[in-house]
N, C-alpha and C positions, 0 to 999 in steps of 0.2 A: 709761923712764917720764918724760914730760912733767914741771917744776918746778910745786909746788902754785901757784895763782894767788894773788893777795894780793890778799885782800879781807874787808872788813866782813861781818858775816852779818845775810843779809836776813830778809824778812820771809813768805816761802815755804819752809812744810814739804811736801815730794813725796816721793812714793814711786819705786823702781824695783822692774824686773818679777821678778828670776830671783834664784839664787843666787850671779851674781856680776855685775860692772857691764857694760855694753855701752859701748864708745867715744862712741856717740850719747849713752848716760846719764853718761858723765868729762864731757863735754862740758855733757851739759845743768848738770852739778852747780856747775860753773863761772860758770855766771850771776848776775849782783850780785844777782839778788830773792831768791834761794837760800839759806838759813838752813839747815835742815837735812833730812833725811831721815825718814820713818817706816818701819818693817819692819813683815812679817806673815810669817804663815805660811808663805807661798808661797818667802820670801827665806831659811828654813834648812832643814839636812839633818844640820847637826851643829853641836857646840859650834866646833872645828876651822874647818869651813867657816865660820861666822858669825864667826869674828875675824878671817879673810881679808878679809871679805866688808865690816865697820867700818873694817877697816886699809885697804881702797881707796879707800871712800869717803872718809877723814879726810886720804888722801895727794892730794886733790883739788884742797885750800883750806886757807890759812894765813890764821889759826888755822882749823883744823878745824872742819868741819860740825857740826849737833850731830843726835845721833841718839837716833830715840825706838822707843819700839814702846808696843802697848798690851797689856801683862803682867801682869793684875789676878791672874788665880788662876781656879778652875773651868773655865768653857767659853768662856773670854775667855786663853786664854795661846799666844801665837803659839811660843813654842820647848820644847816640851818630851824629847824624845831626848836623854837627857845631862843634863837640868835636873830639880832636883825638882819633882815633880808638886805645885803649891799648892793647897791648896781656896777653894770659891767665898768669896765672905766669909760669905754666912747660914750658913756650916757654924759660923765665929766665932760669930755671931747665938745661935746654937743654943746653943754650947756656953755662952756668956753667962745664959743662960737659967737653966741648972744651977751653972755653976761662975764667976763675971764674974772671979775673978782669973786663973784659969786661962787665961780667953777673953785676956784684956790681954797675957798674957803671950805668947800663942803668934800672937797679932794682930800683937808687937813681931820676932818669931822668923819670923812670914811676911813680914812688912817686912825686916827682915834679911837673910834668903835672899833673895827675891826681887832685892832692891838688888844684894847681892854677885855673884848669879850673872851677872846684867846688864850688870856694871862689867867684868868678869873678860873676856866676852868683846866688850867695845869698845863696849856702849851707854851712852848718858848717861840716859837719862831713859824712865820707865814714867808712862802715863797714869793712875795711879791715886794716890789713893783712890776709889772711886764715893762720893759723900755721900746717894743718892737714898735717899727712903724705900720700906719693903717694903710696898705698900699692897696689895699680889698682886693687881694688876691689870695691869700693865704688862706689854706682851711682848718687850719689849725689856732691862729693867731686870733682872726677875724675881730669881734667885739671885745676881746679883752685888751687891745691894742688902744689907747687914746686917745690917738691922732694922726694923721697924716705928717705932720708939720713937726720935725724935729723938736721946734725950738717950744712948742706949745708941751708938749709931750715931757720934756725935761722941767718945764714949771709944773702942771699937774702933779707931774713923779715928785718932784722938789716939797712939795704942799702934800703930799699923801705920805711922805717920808718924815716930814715934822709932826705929822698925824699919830705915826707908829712911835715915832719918839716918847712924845707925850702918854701916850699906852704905856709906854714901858718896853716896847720891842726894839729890834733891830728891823735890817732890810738886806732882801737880796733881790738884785736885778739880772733881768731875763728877757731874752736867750741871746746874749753876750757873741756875737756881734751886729745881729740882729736877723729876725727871723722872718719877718713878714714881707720880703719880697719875694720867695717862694711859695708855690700854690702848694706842693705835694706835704702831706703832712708826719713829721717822722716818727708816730708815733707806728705806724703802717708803711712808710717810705721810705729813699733815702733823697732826702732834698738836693740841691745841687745851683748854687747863686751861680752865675759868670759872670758877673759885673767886676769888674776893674778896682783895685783897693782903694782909689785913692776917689770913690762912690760910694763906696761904703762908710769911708772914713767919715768924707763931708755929711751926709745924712746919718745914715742908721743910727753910729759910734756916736754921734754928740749926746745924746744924752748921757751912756757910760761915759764919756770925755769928760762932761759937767759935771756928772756926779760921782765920779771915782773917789772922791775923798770922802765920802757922805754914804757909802754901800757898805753894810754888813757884811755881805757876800756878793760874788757874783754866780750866775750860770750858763752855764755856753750852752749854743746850737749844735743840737744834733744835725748841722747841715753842711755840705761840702761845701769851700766857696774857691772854685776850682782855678780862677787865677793868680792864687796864693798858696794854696795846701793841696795836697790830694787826699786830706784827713779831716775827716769832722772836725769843726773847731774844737768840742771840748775832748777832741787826742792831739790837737795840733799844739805844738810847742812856739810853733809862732804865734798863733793866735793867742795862748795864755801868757806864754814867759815873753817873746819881744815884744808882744802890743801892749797885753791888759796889765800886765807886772812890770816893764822899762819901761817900756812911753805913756802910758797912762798913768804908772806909778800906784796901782792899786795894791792893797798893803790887807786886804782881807781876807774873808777864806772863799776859796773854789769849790763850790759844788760841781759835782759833774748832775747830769741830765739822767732821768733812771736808765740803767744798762740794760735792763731788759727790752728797751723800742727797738721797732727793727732796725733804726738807722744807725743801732750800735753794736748790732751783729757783724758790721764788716770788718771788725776790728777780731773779731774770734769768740772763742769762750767765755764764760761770764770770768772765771781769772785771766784768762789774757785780756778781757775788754778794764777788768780793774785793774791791773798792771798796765795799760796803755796810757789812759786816765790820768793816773797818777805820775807816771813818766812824763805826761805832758805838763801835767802841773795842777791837775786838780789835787788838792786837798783831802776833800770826802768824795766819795761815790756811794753814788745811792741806787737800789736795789727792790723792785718792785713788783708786786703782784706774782710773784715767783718764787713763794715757799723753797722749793727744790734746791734754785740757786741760791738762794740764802746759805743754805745748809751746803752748798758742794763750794761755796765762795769761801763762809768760815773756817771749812773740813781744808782746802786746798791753797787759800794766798798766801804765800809769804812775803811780807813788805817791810820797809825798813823801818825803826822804829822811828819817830815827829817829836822831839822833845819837849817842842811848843805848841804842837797841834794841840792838846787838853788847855792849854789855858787861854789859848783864842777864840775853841768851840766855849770852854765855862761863860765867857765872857759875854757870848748869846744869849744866856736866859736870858730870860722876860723880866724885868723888871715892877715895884710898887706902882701903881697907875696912880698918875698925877691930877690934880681936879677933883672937883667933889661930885656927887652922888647925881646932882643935877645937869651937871655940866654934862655930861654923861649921857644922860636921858633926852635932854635936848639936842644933844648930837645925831643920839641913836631917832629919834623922830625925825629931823631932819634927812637925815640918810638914807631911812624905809620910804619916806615922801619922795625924794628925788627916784627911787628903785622902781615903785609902783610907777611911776607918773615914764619913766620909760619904759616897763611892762605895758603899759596900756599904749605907746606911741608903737612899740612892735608888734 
């Protein structure tokens, strides 16, 4: 095996295709724009194979790449064989409804599990909290959303956020300025709110509002919100740098939303859409299911070098999981009980 390469970590999260790396991907992993990795589904088969599978990637680049996935819980968890089965978050929502301590507490116990399982086998970082609201409209949002009700949705988030803490991770919230009052879905669309800012600000924003000091990261909407910007939020420079950075004072890193949806094709090619990105103020941009652009992204950006960007992303790993062996266990039971018991109400 080839010595890790020494380098800073950039400003490109990419994906690879299978369940272990191809020579062509050590190679691509190695390139200075290269920050770190996202997994999906397609990259496990086991808990086993997925520490293989981090343990190569991390043996790439000193310090090590940082690796994400996106492990919210419901119909959004790319490993589940070996993991405990999480529930969506409205199953939380729900339970909130009837019991709110109960909801807090097992919101803290699915942040928990989730984190620890995560850490265990070699990922640093889970895309979640979702912050969007449940306006049950959105086809994209729908049950991973927690609530209708801002102010419930920011406890939940609050309680699932001390959950990952306790794991040993961070948090990043999503889709920054909020997504769920739109039907059209951007992974296939281009959304488009018209609601007035200062509607968005009172509802969606409260949860980013309350929890701007307490997010890892954030992640904007691929969504227009047309009596504001004429740009998706995450290329709107209003929406990053005068709301989420001066008025909310958020001091973490920006993820951008993967470049590849269609709703970020209006911005141009995969480097003019990572130069938009980033001109507005994302941080990373992430880069999905598109082998090709990977390779025509690393072959073509040139971006200015972040002197601080590596020691913000370093500062994501995943951290020792706190609690013992039991605590643990009895979380993870808890958590698969609350999942099942809304599998069977749907």
């Amino acid at each position: 095996m080839n010595a890790p390469t020494q380098l800073p970590l950039g400003p490109v999260m990419l994906d690879v295709v299978g369940l272990e790396l191809t020579e062509h991907e050590r190679r691509q992993l190695r390139h200075p724009l290269v920050g770190g990795v996202i997994l999906f589904a397609r990259n496990f088969e086991s808990p086993a194979q997925l520490a293989a599978l981090t343990a190569d990637i991390k043996a790439q680049r000193s310090p090590a790449l940082l690796i994400s996935v996106d492990h919210e819980g419901g119909r959004v968890q790319r490993f589940r064989d070996g993991f405990c089965r999480l529930p969506c978050m409205r199953a939380l929502g729900r339970l909130w409804d009837e019991q709110p301590d109960d909801a807090c507490r097992l919101a803290r116990e699915t942040g928990y599990v989730l984190a620890a399982e995560l850490a265990d086998a070699g990922v640093d970082l889970s895309y979640t909290p979702v912050l969007d609201l449940d306006y049950g409209v959105s086809r994209v949002v729908g049950d991973r959303a927690f609530h209708s009700d801002p102010a419930v949705v920011t406890q939940l988030a609050g309680a699932l956020i001390d959950g990952l803490a306790n794991g040993g991770m961070g948090c990043v919230g999503k889709h920054f300025p909020g997504h769920g009052f739109v039907e059209a879905d951007s992974h296939v669309d281009m959304p488009r709110d018209r609601r007035a800012f200062d509607a968005i600000w009172q509802a969606d924003m409260l949860p980013f509002r309350e929890l701007a000091n307490r997010l890892s990261g954030v992640m904007p909407a691929h969504v227009i919100y047309e009596a504001n910007d004429s740009r998706p939020a995450g290329f709107s420079r209003f929406w990053l740098q005068e709301i989420l950075r001066a008025r909310l004072g958020f001091t973490g890193i920006i993820f951008s939303d993967d470049l590849t949806m269609e709703a970020a094709t209006e911005a141009g090619g995969i480097v003019a859409r990572a130069s938009a990105a980033r001109d507005a103020g994302c941080d990373v941009v992430l880069v999905c299911n598109r082998p090709d652009l990977n390779e025509e992204l690393l072959a073509n950006w040139v971006v200015q070098p972040d002197a601080g960007l590596h020691a913000r992303l370093d500062a994501l790993r995943a951290r020792r999981v706190t609690g013992s062996p039991s605590d643990l266990a009895l979380a993870r039971s808890r958590v698969a009980a609350l999942s099942s018991a809304d599998n069977q109400r749907a």
